[in-house]
TIGUPA-68896 format. One record per residue: x, y, z of N, C-alpha, C in turn; residue in three letters. Coordinates in steps of 0.02 Angstrom, whole numbers, padded with zeros to 5 digits, always signed. Example, Ala and Ser with C-alpha at 12.3 -4.5 7.8 and 13.67 -1.06 7.14 Angstrom:
<pts>
+00660-00284+00390+00615-00225+00390+00660-00165+00390Ala +00642-00112+00354+00684-00053+00357+00645+00002+00394Ser 
</pts>
This chain:
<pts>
-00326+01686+01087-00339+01651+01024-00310+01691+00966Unk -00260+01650+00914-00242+01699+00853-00284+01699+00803Unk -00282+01769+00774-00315+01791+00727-00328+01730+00662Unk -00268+01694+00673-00288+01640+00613-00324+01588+00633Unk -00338+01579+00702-00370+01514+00729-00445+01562+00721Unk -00452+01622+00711-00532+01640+00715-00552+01649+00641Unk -00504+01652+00605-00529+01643+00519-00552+01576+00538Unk -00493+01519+00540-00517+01472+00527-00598+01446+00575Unk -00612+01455+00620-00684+01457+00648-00727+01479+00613Unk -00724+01549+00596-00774+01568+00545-00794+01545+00491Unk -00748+01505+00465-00757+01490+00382-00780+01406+00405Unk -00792+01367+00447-00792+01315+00461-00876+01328+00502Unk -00905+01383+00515-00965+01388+00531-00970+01422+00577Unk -00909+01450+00615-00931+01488+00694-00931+01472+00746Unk -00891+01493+00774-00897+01451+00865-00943+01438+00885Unk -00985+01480+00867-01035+01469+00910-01081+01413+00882Unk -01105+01397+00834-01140+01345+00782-01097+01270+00821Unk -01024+01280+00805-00989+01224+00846-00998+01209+00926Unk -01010+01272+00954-01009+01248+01031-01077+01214+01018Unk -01111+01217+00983-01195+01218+01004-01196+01124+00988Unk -01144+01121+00932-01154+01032+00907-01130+00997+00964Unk -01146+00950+00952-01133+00876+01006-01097+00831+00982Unk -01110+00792+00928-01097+00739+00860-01082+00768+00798Unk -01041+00719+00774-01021+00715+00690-01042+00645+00691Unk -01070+00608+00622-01099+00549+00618-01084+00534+00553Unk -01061+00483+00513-01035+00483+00437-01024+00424+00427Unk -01059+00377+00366-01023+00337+00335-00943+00338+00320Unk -00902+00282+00340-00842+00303+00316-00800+00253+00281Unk -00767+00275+00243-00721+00235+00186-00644+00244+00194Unk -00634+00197+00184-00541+00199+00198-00501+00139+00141Unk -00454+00202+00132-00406+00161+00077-00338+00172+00102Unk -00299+00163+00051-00227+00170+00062-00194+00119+00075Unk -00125+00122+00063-00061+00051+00096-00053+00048+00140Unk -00076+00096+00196-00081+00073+00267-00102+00016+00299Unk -00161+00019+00290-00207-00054+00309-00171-00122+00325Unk -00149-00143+00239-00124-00187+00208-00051-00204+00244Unk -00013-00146+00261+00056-00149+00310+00058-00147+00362Unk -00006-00133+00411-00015-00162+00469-00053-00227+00465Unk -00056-00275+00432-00090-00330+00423-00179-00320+00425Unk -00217-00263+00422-00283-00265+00414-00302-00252+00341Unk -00288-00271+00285-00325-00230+00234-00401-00247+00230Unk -00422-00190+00209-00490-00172+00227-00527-00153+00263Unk -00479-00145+00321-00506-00147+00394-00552-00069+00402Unk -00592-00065+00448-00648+00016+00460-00675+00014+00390Unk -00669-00013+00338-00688-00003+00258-00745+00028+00261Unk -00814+00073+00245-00880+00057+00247-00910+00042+00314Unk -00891+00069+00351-00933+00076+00442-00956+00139+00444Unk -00989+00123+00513-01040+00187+00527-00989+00231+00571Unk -00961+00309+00574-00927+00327+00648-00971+00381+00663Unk -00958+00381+00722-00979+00421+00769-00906+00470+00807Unk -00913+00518+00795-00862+00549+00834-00899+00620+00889Unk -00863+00612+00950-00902+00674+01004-00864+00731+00995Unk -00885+00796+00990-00859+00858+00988-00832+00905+01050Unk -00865+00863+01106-00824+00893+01174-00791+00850+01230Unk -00760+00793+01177-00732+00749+01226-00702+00703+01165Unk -00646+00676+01188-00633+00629+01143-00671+00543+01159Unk -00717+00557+01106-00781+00482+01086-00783+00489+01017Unk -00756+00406+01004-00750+00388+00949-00797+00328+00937Unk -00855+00314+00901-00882+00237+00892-00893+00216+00839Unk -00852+00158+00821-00835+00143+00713-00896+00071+00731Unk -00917+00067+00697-00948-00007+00677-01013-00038+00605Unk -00995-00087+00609-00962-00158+00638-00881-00154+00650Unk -00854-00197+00686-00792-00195+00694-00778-00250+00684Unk -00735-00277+00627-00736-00333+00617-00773-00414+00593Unk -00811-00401+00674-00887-00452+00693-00950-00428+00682Unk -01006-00435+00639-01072-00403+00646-01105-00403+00694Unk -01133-00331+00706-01160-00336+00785-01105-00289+00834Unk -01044-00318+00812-00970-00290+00861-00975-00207+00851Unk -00960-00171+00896-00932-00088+00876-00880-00084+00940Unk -00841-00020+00906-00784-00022+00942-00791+00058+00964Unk -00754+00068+01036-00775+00133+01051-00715+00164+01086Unk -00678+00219+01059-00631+00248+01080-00627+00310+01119Unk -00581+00330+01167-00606+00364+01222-00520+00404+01250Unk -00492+00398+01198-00421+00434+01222-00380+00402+01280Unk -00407+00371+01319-00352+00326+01367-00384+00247+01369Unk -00423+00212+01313-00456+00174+01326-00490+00152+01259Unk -00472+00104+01221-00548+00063+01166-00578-00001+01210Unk -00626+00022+01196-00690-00052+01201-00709-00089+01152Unk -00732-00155+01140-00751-00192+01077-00824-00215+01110Unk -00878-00185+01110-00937-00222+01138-00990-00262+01089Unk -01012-00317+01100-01058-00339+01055-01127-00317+01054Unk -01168-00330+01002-01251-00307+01022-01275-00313+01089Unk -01280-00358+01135-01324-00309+01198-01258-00281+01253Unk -01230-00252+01223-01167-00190+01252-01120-00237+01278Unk -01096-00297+01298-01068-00343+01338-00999-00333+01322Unk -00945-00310+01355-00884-00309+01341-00826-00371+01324Unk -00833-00358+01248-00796-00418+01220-00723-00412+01219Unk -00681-00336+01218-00633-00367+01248-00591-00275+01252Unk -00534-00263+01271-00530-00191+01290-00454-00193+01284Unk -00435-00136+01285-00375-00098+01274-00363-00026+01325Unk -00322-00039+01397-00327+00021+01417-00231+00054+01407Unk -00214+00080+01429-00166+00141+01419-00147+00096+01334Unk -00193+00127+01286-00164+00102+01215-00111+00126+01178Unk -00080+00168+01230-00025+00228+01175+00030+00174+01198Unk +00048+00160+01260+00117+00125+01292+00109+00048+01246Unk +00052+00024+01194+00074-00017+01183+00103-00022+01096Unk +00131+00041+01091+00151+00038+01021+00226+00071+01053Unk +00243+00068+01095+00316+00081+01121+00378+00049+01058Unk +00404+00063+01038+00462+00030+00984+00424+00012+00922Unk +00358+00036+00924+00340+00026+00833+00381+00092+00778Unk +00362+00061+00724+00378+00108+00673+00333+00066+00617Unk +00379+00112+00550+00306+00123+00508+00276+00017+00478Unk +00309-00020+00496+00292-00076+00463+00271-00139+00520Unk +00260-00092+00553+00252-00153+00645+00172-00164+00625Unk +00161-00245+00621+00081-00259+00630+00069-00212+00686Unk -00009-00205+00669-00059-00208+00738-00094-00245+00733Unk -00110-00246+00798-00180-00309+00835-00234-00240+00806Unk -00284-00283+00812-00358-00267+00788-00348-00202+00845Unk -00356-00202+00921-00356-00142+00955-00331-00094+00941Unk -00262-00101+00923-00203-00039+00882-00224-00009+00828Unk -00278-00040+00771-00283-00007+00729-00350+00044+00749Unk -00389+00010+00801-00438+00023+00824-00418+00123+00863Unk -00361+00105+00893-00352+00167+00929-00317+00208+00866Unk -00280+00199+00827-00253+00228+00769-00308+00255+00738Unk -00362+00242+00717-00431+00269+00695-00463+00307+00726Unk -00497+00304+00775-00502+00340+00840-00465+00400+00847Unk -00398+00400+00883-00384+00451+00855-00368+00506+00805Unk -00363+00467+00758-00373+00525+00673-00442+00516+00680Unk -00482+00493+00660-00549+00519+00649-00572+00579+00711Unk -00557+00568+00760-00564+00643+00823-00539+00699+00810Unk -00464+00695+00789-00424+00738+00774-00484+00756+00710Unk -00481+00751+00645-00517+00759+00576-00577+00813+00610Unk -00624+00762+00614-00688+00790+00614-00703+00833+00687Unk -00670+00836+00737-00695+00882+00796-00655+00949+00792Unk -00585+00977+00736-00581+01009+00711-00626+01054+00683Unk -00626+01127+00696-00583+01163+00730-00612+01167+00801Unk -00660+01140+00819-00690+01168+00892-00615+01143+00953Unk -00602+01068+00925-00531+01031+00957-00471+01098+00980Unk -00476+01139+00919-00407+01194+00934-00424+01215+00973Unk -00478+01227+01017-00500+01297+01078-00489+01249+01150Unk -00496+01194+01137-00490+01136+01202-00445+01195+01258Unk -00451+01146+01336-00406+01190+01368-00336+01135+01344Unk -00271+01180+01351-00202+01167+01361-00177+01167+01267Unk -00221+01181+01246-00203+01178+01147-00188+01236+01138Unk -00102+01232+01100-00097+01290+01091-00061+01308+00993Unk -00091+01366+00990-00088+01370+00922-00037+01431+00939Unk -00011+01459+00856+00028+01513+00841+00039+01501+00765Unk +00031+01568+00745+00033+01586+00652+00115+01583+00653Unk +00121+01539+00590+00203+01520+00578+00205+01561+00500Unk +00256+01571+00476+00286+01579+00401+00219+01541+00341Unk +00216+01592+00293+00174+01556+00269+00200+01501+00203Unk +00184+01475+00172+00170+01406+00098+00150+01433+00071Unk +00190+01426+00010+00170+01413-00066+00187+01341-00110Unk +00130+01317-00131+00096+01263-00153+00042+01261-00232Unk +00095+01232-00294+00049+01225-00338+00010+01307-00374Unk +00054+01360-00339+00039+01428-00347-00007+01460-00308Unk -00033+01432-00260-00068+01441-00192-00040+01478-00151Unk -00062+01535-00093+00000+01524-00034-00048+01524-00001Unk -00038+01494+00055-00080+01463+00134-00029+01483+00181Unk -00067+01510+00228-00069+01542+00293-00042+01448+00335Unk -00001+01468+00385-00013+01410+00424-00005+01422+00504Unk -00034+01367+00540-00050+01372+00605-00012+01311+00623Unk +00029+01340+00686+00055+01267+00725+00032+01281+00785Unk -00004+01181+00781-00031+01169+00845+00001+01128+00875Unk -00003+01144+00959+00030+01100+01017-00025+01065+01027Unk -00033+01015+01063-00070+00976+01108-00061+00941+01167Unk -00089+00951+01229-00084+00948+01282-00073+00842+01292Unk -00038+00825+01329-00018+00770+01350-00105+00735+01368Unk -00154+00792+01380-00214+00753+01418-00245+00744+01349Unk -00239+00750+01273-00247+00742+01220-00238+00688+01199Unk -00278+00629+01155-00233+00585+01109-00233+00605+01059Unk -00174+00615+01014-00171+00654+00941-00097+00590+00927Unk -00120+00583+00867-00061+00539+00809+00014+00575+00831Unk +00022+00655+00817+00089+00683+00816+00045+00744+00887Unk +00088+00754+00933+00077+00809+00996+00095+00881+00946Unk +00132+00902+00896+00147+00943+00845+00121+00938+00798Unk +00083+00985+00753+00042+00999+00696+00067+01045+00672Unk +00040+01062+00601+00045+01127+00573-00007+01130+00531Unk -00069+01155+00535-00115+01183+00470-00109+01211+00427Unk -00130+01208+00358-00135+01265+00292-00184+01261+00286Unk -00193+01349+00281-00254+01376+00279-00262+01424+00214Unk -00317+01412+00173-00321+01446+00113-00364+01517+00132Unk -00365+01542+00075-00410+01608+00071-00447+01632+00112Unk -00474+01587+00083-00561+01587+00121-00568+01550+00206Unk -00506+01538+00224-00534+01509+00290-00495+01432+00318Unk -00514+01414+00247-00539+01331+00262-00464+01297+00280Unk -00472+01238+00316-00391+01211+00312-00400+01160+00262Unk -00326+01150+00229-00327+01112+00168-00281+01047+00167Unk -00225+01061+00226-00171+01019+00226-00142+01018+00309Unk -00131+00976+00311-00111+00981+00395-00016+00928+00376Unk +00022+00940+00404+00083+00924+00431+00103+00887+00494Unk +00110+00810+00503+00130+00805+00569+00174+00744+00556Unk +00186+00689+00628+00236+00649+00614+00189+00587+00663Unk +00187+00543+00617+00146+00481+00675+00189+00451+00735Unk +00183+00488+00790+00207+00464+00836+00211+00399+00868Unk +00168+00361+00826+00150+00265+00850+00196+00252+00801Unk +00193+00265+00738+00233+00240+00695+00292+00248+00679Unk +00354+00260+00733+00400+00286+00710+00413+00374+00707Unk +00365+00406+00709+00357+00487+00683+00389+00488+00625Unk +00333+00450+00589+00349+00456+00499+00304+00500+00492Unk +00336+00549+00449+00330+00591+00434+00262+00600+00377Unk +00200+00639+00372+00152+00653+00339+00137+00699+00305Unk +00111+00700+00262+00056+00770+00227-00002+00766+00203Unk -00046+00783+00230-00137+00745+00240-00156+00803+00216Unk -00186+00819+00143-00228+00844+00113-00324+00834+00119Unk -00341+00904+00108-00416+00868+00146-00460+00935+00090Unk -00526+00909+00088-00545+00941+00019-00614+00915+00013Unk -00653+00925-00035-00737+00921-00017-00787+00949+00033Unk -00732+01014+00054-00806+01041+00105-00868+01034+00074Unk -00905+01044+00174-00971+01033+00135-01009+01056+00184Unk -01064+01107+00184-01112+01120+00244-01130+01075+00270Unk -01149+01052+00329-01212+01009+00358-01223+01054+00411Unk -01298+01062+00430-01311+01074+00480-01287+01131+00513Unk -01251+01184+00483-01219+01260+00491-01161+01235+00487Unk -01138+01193+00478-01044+01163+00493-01011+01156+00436Unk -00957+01179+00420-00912+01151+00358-00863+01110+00386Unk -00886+01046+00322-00848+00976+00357-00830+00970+00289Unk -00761+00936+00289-00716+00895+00238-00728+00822+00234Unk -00744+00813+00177-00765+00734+00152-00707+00683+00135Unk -00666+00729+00104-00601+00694+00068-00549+00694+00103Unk -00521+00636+00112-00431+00672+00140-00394+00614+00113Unk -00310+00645+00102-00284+00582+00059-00220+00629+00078Unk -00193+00550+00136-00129+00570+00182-00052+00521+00127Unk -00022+00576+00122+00058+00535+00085+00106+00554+00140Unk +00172+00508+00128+00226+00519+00164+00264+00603+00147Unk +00299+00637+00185+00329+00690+00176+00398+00697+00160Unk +00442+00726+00129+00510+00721+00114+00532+00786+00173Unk +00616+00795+00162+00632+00834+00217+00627+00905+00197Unk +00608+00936+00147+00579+00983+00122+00514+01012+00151Unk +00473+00962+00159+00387+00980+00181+00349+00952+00093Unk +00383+00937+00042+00337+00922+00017+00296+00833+00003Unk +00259+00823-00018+00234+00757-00020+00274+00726-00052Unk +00260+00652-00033+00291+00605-00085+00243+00579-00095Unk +00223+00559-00193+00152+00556-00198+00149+00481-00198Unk +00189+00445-00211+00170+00358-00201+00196+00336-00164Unk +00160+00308-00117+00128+00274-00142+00065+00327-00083Unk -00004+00306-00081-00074+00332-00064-00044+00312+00005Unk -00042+00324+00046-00045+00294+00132-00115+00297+00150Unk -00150+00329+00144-00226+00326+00173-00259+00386+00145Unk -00317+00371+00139-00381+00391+00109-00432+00379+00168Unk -00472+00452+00133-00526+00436+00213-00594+00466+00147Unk -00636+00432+00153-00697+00473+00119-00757+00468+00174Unk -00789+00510+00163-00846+00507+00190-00929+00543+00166Unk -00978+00488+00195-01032+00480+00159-01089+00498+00208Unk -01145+00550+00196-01215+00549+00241-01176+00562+00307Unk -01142+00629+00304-01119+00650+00372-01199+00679+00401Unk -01194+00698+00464-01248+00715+00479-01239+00748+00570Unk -01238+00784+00578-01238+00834+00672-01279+00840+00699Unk -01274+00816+00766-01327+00804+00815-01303+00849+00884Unk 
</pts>
């Protein structure tokens, strides 16, 4: 494990505080021109998620239908109604965005697994970096706005679902990560820069409330318009 993957643990609460959680649980809000260009605007707006910390489990709801929740699982979404009954499913969901890029509708499932996995990736961070087959390494560091951040590039193992299999973290001072780097692999591998901000204790854990993802130029820096997505979140809570 590198020295920068154990700052960042520490300042996020401690391995050990993390091995001990189970759940992240959060009201969640979503904005941005994303939505709207895959034909859902509004879509996840104001749902409940559930995300698991030692497995990839994702559960957003309502989904769509009241009553409906949708439940993601890295090779697999479910759409079940109130007494659990399987209303309708999505299995190998990655092979079905084969030849998308950034302006291809999705079906309700696609956006379903597109959520799913960012919200896993987001919130099961950093315990996610220690997984087996994830591999990190301290790269060159950023300067930003008169900042400089430390950064970490992460691999991820094929038995992973992650947006981009390549990452790169910025990591400030104190620990915390502030900006992550990758390329949406469903979408083309258009290129990103997802800012994240509002830590916040719960429960021994420092969790980020805010994040607000723009497109990237070939530089590494943002392009600030238009918003691509916004993630807020409300009454997080670890179980």
């Amino acid at each position: 494990m590198s020295d920068l993957l154990n700052t960042i643990l520490d300042a996020h609460g401690g391995r050990t505080r993390w091995d001990e959680a189970d759940h992240i649980s959060a009201r969640q809000f979503f904005g941005g021109a994303l939505w709207g260009m895959k034909g859902h605007p509004g879509a996840l707006n104001d749902v409940d998620v559930t995300v698991g910390l030692h497995r990839q489990y994702v559960r957003q709801e309502p989904f769509f239908t009241p009553g409906h929740h949708v439940t993601f699982t890295g090779d697999r979404v479910t759409v079940h109604d109130t007494n659990n009954t399987l209303v309708d499913e999505l299995t190998d969901p990655r092979a079905s965005f084969t030849g998308h890029d950034l302006m291809t509708p999705w079906t309700r499932l696609q956006l379903a697994y597109f959520s799913g996995t960012a919200m896993w990736t987001y919130l099961a961070e950093p315990l996610s970096l220690t997984l087996p087959g994830v591999r990190t390494e301290e790269i060159s560091t950023w300067t930003e706005n008169g900042e400089k951040f430390r950064r970490l590039h992460v691999t991820f193992p094929a038995t992973i679902a992650t947006l981009s299999t390549e990452q790169t973290l910025y990591v400030d001072t104190s620990g915390l990560i502030r900006r992550r780097d990758y390329s949406v692999e469903i979408a083309g591998n258009t290129p990103a820069a997802h800012y994240i901000s509002g830590h916040q204790e719960v429960s021994g854990l420092i969790i980020p409330t805010t994040r607000m993802i723009y497109s990237r130029d070939e530089n590494g820096h943002k392009v600030p318009e238009p918003l691509v997505v916004s993630v807020r979140l409300e009454n997080i809570t670890v179980s």
